[in-house]
Biopython code that builds the backbone (N, CA, C, O; Angstrom):
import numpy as np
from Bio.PDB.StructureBuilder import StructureBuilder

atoms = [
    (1, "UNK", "N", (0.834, -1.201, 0.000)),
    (1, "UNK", "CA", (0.000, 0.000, 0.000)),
    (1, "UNK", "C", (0.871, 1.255, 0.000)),
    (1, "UNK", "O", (0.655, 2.069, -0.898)),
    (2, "UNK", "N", (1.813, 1.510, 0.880)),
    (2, "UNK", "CA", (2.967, 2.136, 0.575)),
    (2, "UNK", "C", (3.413, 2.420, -0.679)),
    (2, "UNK", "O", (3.298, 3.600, -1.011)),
    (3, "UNK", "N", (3.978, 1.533, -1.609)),
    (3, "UNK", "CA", (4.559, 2.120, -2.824)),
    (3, "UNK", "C", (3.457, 2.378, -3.585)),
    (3, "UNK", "O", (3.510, 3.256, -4.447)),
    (4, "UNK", "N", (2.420, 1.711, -3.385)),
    (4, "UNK", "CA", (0.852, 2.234, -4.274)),
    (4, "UNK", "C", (0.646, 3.900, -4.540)),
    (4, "UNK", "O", (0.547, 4.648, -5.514)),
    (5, "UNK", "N", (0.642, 4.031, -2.747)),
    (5, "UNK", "CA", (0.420, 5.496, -2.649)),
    (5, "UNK", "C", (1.738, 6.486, -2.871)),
    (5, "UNK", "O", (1.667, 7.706, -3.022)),
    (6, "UNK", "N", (2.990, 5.670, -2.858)),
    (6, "UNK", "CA", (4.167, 6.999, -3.227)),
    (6, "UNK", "C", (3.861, 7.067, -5.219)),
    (6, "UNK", "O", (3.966, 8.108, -5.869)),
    (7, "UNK", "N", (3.597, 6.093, -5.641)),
    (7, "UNK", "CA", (3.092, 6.323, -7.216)),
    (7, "UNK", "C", (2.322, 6.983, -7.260)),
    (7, "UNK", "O", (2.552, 7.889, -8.061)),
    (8, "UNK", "N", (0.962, 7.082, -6.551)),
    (8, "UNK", "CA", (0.191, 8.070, -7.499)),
    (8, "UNK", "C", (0.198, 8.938, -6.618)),
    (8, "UNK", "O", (-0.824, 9.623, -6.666)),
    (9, "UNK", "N", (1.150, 9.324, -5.539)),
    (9, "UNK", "CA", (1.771, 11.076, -5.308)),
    (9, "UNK", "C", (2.371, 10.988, -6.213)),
    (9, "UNK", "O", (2.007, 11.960, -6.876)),
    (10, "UNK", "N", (3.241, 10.368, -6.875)),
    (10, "UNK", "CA", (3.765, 10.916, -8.172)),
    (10, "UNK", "C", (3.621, 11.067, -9.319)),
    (10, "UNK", "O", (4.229, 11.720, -10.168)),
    (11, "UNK", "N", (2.724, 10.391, -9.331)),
    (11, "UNK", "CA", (1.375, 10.619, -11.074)),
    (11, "UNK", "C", (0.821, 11.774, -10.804)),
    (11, "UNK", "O", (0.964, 12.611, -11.695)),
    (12, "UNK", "N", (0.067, 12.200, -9.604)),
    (12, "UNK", "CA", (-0.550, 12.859, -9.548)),
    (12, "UNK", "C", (0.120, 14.318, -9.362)),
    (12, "UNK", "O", (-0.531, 15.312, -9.683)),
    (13, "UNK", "N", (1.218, 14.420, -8.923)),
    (13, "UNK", "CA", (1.968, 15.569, -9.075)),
    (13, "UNK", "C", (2.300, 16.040, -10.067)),
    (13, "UNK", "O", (2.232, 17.263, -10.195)),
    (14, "UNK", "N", (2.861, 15.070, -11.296)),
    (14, "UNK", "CA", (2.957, 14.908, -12.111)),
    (14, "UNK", "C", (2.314, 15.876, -13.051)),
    (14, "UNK", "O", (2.762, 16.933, -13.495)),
    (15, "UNK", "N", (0.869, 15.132, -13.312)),
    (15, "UNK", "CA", (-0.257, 15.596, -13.704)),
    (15, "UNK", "C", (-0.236, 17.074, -13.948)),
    (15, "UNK", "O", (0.046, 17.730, -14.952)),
    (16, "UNK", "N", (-0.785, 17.559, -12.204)),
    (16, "UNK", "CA", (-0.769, 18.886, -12.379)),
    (16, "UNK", "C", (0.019, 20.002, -12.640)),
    (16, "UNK", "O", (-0.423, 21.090, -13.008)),
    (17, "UNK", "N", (1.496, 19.654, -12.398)),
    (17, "UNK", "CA", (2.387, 20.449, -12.964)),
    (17, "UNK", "C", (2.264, 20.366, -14.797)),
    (17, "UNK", "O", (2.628, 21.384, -15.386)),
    (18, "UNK", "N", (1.792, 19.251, -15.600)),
    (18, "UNK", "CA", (2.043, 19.203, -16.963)),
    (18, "UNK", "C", (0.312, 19.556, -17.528)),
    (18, "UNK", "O", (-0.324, 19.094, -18.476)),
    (19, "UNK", "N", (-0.006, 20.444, -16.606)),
    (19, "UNK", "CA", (-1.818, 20.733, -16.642)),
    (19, "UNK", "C", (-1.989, 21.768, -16.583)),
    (19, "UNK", "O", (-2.888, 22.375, -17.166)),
    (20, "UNK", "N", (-0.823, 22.415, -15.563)),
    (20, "UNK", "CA", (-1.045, 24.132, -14.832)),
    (20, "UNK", "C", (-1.350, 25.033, -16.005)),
    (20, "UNK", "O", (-0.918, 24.973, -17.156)),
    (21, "UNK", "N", (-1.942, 25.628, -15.616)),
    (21, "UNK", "CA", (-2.100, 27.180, -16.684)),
    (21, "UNK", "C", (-0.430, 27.768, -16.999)),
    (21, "UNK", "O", (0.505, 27.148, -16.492)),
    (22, "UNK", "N", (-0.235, 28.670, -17.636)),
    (22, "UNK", "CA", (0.808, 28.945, -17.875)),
    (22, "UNK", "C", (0.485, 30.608, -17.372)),
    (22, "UNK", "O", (-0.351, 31.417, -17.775)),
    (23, "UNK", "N", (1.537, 30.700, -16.323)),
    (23, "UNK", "CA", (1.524, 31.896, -15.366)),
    (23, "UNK", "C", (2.474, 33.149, -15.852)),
    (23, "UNK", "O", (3.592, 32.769, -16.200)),
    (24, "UNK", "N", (2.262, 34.504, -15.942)),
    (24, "UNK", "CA", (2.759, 35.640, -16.179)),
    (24, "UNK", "C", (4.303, 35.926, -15.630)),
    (24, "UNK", "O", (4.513, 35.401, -14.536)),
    (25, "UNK", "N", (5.265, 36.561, -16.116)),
    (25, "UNK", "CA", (6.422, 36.663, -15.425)),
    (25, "UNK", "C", (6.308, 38.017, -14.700)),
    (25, "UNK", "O", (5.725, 39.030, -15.087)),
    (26, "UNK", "N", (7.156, 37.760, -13.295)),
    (26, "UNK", "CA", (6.988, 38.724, -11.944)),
    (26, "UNK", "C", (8.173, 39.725, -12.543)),
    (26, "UNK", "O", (9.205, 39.248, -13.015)),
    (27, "UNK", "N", (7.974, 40.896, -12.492)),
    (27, "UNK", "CA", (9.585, 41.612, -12.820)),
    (27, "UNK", "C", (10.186, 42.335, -11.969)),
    (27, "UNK", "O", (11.274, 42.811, -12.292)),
    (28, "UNK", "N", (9.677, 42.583, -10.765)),
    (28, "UNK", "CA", (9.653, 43.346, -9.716)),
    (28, "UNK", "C", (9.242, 42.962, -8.552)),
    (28, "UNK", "O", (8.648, 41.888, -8.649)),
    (29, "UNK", "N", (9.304, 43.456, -7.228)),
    (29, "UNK", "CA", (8.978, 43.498, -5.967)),
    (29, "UNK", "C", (7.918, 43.837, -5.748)),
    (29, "UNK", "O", (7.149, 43.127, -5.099)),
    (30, "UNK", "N", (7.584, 45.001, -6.221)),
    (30, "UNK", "CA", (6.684, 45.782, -6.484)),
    (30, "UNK", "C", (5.483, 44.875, -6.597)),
    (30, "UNK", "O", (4.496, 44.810, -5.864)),
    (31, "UNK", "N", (5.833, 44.093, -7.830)),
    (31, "UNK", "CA", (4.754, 43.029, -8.649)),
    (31, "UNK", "C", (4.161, 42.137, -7.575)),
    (31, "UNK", "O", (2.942, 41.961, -7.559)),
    (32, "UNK", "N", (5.079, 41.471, -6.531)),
    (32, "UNK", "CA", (4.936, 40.855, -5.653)),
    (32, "UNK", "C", (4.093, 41.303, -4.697)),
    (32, "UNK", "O", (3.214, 40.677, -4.104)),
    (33, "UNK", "N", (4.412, 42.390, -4.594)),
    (33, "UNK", "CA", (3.930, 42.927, -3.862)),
    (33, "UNK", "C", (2.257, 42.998, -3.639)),
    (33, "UNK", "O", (1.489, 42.444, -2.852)),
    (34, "UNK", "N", (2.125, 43.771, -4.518)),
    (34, "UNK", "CA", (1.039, 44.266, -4.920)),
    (34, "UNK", "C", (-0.435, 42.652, -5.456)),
    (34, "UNK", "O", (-1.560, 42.972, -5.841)),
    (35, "UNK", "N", (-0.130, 41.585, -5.368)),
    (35, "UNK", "CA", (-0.612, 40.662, -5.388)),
    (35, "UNK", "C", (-0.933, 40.234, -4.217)),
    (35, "UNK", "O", (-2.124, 40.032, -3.977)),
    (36, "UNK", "N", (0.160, 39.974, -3.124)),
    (36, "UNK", "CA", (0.206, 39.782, -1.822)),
    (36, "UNK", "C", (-0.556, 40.771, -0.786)),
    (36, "UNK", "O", (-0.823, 40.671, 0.411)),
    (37, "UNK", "N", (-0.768, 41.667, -1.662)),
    (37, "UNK", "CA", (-2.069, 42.702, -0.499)),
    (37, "UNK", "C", (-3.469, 42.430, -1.191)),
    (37, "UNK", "O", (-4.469, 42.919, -0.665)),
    (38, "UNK", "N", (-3.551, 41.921, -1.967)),
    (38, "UNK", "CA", (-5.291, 41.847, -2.739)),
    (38, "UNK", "C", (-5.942, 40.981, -1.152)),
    (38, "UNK", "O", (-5.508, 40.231, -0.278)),
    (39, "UNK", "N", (-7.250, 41.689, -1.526)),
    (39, "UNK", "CA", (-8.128, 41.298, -0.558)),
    (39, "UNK", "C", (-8.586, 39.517, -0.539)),
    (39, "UNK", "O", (-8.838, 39.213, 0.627)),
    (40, "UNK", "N", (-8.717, 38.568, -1.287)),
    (40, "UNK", "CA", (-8.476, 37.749, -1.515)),
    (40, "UNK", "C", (-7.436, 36.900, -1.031)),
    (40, "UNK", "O", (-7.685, 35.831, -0.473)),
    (41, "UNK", "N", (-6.323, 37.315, -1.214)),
    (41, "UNK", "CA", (-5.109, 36.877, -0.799)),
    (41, "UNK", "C", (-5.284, 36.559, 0.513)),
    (41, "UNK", "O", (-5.222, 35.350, 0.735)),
    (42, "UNK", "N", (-5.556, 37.514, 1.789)),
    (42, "UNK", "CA", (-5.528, 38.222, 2.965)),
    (42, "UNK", "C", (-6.325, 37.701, 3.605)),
    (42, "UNK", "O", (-6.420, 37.806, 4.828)),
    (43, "UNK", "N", (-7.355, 36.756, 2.558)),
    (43, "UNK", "CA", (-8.418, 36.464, 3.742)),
    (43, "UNK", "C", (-7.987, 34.675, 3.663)),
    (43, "UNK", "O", (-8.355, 33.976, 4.607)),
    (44, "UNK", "N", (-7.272, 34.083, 2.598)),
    (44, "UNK", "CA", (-7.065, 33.147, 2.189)),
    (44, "UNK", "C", (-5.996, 32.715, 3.256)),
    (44, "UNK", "O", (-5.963, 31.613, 3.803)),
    (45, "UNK", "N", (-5.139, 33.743, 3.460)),
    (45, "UNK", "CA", (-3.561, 33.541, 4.011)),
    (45, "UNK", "C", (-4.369, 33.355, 5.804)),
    (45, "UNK", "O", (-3.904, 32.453, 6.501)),
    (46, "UNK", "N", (-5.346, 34.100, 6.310)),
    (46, "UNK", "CA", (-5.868, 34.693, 7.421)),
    (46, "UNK", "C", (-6.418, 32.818, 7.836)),
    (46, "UNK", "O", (-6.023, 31.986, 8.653)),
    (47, "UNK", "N", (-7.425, 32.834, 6.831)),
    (47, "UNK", "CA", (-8.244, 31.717, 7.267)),
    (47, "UNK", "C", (-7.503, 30.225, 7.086)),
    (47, "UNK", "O", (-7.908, 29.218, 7.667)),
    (48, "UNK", "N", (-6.494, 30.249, 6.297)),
    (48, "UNK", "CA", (-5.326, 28.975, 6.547)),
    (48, "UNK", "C", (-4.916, 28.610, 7.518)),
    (48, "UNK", "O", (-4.882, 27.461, 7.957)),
    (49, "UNK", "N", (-4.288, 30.278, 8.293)),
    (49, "UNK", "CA", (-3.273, 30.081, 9.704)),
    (49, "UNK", "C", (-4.557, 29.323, 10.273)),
    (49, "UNK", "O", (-4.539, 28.095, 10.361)),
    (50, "UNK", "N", (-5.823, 30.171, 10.711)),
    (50, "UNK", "CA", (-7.041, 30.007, 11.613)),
    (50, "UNK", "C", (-7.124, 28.701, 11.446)),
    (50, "UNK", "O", (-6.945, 28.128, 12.520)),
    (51, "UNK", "N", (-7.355, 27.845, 10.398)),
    (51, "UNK", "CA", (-7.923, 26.580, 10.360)),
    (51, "UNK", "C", (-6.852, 25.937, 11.332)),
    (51, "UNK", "O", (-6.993, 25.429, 12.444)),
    (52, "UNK", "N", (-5.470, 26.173, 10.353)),
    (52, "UNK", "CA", (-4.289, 25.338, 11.104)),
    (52, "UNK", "C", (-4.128, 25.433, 12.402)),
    (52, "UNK", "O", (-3.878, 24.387, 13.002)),
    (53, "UNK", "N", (-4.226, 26.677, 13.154)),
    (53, "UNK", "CA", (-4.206, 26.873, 14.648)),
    (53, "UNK", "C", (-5.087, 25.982, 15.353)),
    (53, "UNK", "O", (-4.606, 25.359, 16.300)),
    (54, "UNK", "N", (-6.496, 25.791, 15.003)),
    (54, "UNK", "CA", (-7.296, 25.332, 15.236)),
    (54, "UNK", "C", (-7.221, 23.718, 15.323)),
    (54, "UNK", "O", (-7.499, 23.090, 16.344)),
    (55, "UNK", "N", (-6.773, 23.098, 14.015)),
    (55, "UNK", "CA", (-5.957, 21.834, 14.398)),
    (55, "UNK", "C", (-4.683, 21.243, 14.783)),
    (55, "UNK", "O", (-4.170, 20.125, 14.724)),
    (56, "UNK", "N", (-4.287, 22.656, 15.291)),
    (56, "UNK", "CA", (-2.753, 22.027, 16.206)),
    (56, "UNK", "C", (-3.192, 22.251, 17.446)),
    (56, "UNK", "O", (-2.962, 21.291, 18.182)),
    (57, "UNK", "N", (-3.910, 23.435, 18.134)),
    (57, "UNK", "CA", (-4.266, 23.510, 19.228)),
    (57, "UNK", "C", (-5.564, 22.470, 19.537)),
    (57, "UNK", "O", (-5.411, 21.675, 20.464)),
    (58, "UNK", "N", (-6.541, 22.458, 18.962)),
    (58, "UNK", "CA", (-7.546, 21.572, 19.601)),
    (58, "UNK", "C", (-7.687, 20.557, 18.725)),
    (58, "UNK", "O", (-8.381, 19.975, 19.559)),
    (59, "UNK", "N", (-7.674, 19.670, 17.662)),
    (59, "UNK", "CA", (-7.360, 18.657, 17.267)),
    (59, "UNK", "C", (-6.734, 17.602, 17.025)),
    (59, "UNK", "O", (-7.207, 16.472, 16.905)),
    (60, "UNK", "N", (-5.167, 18.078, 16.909)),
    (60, "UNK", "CA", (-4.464, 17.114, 17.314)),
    (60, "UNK", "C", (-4.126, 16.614, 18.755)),
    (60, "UNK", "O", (-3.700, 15.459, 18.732)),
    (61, "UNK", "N", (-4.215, 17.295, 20.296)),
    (61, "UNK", "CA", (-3.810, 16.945, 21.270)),
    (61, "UNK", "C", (-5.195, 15.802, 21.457)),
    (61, "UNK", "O", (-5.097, 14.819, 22.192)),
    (62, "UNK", "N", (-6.486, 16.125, 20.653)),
    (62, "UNK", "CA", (-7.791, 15.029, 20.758)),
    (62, "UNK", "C", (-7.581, 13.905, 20.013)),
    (62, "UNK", "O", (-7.806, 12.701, 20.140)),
    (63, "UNK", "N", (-7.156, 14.529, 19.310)),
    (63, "UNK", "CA", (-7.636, 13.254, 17.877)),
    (63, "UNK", "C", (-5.922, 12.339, 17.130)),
    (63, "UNK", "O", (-5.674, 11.201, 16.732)),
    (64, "UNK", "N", (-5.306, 13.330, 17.242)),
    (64, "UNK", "CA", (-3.767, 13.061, 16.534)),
    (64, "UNK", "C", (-3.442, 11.737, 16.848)),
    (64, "UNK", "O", (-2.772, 11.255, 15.935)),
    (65, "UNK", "N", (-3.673, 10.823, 17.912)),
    (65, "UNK", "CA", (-3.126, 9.664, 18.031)),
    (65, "UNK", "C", (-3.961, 8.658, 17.125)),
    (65, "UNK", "O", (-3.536, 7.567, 16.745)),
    (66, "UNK", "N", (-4.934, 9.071, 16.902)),
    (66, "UNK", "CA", (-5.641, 8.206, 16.523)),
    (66, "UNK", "C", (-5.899, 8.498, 14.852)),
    (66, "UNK", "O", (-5.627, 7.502, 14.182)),
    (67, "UNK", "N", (-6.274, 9.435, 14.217)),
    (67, "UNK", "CA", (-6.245, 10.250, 13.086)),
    (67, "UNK", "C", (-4.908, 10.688, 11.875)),
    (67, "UNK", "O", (-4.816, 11.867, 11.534)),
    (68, "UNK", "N", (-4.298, 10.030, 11.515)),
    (68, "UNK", "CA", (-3.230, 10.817, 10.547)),
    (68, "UNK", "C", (-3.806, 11.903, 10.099)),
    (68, "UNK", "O", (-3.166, 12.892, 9.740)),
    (69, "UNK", "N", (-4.853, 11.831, 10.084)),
    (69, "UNK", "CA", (-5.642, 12.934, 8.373)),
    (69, "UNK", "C", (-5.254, 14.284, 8.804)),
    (69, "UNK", "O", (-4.823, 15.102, 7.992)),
    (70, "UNK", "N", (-5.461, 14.675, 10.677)),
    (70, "UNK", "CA", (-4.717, 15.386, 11.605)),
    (70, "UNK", "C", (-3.656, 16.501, 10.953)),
    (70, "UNK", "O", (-3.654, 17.700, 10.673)),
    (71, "UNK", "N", (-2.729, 15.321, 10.888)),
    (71, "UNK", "CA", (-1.284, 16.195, 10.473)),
    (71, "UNK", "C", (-1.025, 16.201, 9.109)),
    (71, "UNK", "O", (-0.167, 16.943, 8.633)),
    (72, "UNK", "N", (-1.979, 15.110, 8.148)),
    (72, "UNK", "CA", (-1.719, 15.843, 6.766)),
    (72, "UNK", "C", (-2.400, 17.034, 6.444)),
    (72, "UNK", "O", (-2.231, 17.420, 5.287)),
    (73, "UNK", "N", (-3.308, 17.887, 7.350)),
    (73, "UNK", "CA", (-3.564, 18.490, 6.689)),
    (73, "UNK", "C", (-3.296, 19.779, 7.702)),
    (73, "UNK", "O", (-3.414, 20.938, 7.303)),
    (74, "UNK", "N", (-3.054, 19.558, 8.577)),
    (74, "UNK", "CA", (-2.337, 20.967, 8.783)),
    (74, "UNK", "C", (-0.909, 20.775, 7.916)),
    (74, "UNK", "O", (-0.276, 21.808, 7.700)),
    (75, "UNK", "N", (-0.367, 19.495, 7.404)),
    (75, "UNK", "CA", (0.791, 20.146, 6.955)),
    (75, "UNK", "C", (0.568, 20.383, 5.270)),
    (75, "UNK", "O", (1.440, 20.902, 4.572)),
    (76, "UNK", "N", (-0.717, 19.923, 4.754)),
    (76, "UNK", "CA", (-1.543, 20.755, 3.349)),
    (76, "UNK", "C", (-1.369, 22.225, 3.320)),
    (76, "UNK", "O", (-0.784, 22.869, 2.450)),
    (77, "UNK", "N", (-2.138, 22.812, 4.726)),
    (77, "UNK", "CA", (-2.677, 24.019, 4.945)),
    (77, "UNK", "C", (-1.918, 24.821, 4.962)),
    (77, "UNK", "O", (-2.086, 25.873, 4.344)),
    (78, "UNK", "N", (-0.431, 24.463, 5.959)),
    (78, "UNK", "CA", (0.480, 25.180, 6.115)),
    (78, "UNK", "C", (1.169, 25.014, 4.285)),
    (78, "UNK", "O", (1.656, 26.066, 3.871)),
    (79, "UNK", "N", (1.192, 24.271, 3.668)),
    (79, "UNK", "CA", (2.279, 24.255, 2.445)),
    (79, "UNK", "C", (1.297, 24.646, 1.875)),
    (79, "UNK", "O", (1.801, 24.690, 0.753)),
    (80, "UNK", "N", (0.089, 25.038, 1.694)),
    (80, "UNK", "CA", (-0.165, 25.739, 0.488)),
    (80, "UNK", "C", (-0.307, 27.283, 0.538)),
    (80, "UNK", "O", (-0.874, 28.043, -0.247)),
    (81, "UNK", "N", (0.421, 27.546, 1.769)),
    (81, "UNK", "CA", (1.001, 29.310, 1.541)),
    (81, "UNK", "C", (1.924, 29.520, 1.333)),
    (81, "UNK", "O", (2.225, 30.712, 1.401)),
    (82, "UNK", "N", (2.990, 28.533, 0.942)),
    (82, "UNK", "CA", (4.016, 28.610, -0.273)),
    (82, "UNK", "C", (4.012, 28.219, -1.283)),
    (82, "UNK", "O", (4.965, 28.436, -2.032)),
]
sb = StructureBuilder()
sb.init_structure("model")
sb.init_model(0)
sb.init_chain("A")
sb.init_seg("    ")
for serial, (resi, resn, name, xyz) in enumerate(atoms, 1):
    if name == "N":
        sb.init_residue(resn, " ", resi, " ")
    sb.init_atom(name, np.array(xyz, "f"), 0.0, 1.0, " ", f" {name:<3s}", serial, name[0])
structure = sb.get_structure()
């Protein structure tokens, strides 16, 4: 079951990198910038931490021994704000 599931993390990674839209080039700080303050962004970045806080402080000390799903997904939540 193990190598089952390290394959299709890797099909499936796969996948979406050879799927992605094809994204604009950044030329500046500025550029960065100015993406990283949209209101959208802010509430996305806001309600990630919130969820994640929420299952490191009161979910995993309940559930974590018993639950993996626990820590994959605070560690989803946390990696998809990079």
């Amino acid at each position: 079951m193990g190598m089952l599931g390290c394959l299709l993390c890797i099909v499936g990674s796969t996948e979406i990198v050879l799927h992605a839209p094809q994204e604009k080039a950044l030329n500046s700080v500025l550029e960065i910038w100015l993406l990283a303050v949209q209101p959208a962004f802010l509430l996305y970045t806001a309600s990630a931490i919130a969820v994640a806080f929420f299952l490191i402080l009161y979910c995993a000390p309940r559930y974590g021994q018993t639950n993996i799903f626990i820590y994959i997904g605070i560690c989803s939540i946390i990696g998809s704000l990079t």
